[in-house]
Residue, then its C-alpha position, 0 to 999 in steps of 0.5 A: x729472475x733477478x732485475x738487474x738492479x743491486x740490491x742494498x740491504x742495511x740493517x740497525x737497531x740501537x744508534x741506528x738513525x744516526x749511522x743510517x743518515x751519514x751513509x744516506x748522506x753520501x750516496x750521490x742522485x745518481x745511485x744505481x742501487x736499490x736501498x732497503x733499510x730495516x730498523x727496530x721500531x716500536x710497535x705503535x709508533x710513527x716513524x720519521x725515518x724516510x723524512x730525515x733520510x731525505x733532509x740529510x741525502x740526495x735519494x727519495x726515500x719513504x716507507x713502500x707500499x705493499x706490491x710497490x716495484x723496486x727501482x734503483x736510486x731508491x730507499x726503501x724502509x720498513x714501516x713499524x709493525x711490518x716486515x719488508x719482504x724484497x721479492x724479485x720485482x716487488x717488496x712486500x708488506x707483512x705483519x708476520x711472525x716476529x724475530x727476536x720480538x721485533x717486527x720489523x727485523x733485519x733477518x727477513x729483509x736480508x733472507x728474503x732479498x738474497x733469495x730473490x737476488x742472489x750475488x746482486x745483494x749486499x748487506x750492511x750490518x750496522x749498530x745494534x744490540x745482540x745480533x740481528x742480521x747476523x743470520x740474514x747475512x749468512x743467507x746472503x753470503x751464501x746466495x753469492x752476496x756481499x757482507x760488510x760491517x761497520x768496524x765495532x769500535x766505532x759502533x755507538x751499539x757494537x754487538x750487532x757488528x760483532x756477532x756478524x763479524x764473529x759468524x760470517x765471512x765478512x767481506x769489508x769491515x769498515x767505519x761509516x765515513x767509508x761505507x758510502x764509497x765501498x757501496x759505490x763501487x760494489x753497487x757499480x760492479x753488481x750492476x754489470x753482472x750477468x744474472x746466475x743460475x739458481x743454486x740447490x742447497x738444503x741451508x738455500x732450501x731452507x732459507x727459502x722456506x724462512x721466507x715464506x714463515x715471514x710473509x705468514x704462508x700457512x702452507x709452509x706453517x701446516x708443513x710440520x715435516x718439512x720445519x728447518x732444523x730438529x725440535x729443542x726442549x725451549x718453549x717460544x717466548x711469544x706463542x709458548x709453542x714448541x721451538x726447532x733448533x736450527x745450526x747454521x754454522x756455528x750460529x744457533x737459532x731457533x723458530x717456532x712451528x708459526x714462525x717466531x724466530x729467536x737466536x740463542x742471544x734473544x732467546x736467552x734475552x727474552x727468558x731472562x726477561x720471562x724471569x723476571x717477569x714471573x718472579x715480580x708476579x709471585x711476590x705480588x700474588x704472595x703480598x696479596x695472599x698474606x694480606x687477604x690471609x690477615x683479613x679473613x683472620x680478623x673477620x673470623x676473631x670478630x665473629x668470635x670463631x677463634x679456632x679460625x682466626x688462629x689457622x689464618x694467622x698461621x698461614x698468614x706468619x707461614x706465608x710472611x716467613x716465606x717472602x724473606 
């Protein structure tokens, strides 16, 4: 049951606070809608957020707490560490699976919020690296919701606009000097319609079932066969657990039977960074591999064991050639 409150969903990562803040900044006392923010936040970090927020706007913002109601004229933001969950009534709080290594994320806040709310949601996805609330704005354009996007070219970060752009159909494409205003008009249309009926659809089904994976339901985790999507041949960077491939569109992403998410950016992201990672750990453990090599070779020579001493030093040279 929808509560009769628009639903504003703003998503950003890179250059985030500044574009959050300006359209924060224009929004008036009286904003029928309720604003939900989420940004990539380090983990153990302490974020400022709904401070600046309220220095640069007219609305009353903080970091929610869990079971707290939604009321309009609000700004809701997702604290470091958690994922905000929109519900029909209330948000949620949860320390669920992480999506595209991040927690919070964007995805969630959207999916979630367009589940429970259906056509009153509109989602703002805004500058950010790779591409984030590209999938949670499909869930809400398919629920009946809006889209806009902030222009690219006047991104500090434009890949986070221009995934969505490239794989939703975006309702308003637009700088941030004219977002407030749209939000404006959209939220005062949103508030005058009438609650639809719940829609039937296997991408909603599923959408749905995406919602539960992030408030950890372990239910739906023990549901195996009932996982989004067909399994794939890639390994989930965070747990190594198998992932499912799941095409929504023309727009590829992936989760895990846990529930860590990753798009086809992320995950490629997250690989090159497993690499690397590797790579670097060879080396060192090949450096230490000749350096212990060498010592034992010069412990046998000194305890006169000269046969010793030369097969260590072969393995050690052998080693040595290989790290060329």
């Amino acid at each position: 049951m929808a509560t009769g409150i628009p639903i504003i969903t703003i998503g950003a990562s890179a250059g985030g606070v500044e574009a959050v803040s300006q359209i924060i900044a224009h929004l008036p006392a009286d904003f029928p809608g309720a604003v939900f923010v989420a940004m990539h936040f380090p983990v153990y970090s302490t974020s400022v957020l709904p401070r600046i927020l309220e220095r640069v706007g007219s609305l009353p913002a903080a970091h929610p707490e869990d079971g707290a109601t939604i009321e309009g004229g609000r700004i809701y933001i997702a604290p470091p560490d958690r994922h905000l969950v929109v519900l029909s009534k209330t948000v949620r709080l949860v320390r669920g699976p992480r999506e595209n290594g991040n927690r919070p994320a964007v995805d969630p806040l959207f999916r979630s919020a367009a589940v429970a709310h259906g056509h009153r949601v509109i989602g703002v996805v805004l500058t950010g690296n790779l591409d984030d609330g590209t999938a949670g704005l499909l869930a809400i354009k398919r629920r009946g919701g809006i889209a806009v996007v902030q222009d690219p070219a006047t991104a500090q970060f434009p890949s986070m606009p221009q995934s969505a752009i490239g794989h939703v159909p975006v309702d308003h494409v637009l700088t941030l000097g004219d977002i407030p205003q749209m939000l404006q008009s959209l939220a005062d249309t949103v508030a005058s319609l009438p609650d639809a009926p719940r829609q039937a659809h296997s991408q909603i089904d599923d959408a749905a079932r995406e919602v539960l994976y992030s408030e950890l339901n372990l239910d739906v985790v023990e549901r195996v066969d009932q996982h989004p999507g067909h399994t794939s041949q890639f390994g989930c960077p965070d747990c190594g657990g198998v992932l499912w491939e799941m095409e929504d569109g023309d727009f590829v992403r992936y989760r895990c039977r846990v529930g860590h998410a990753w798009t086809a950016e992320g995950l490629l992201t997250s690989q090159a960074e497993q690499l690397d990672e590797a790579l670097w750990t060879a080396l060192r453990a090949l450096e230490e591999n000749v350096t212990l090599t060498e010592s034992l070779a010069n412990r046998a020579r000194k305890r006169g064991n000269e046969m010793l001493a030369a097969k260590y030093e072969r393995d050690a040279r052998m080693r040595s050639d290989a790290r060329r």
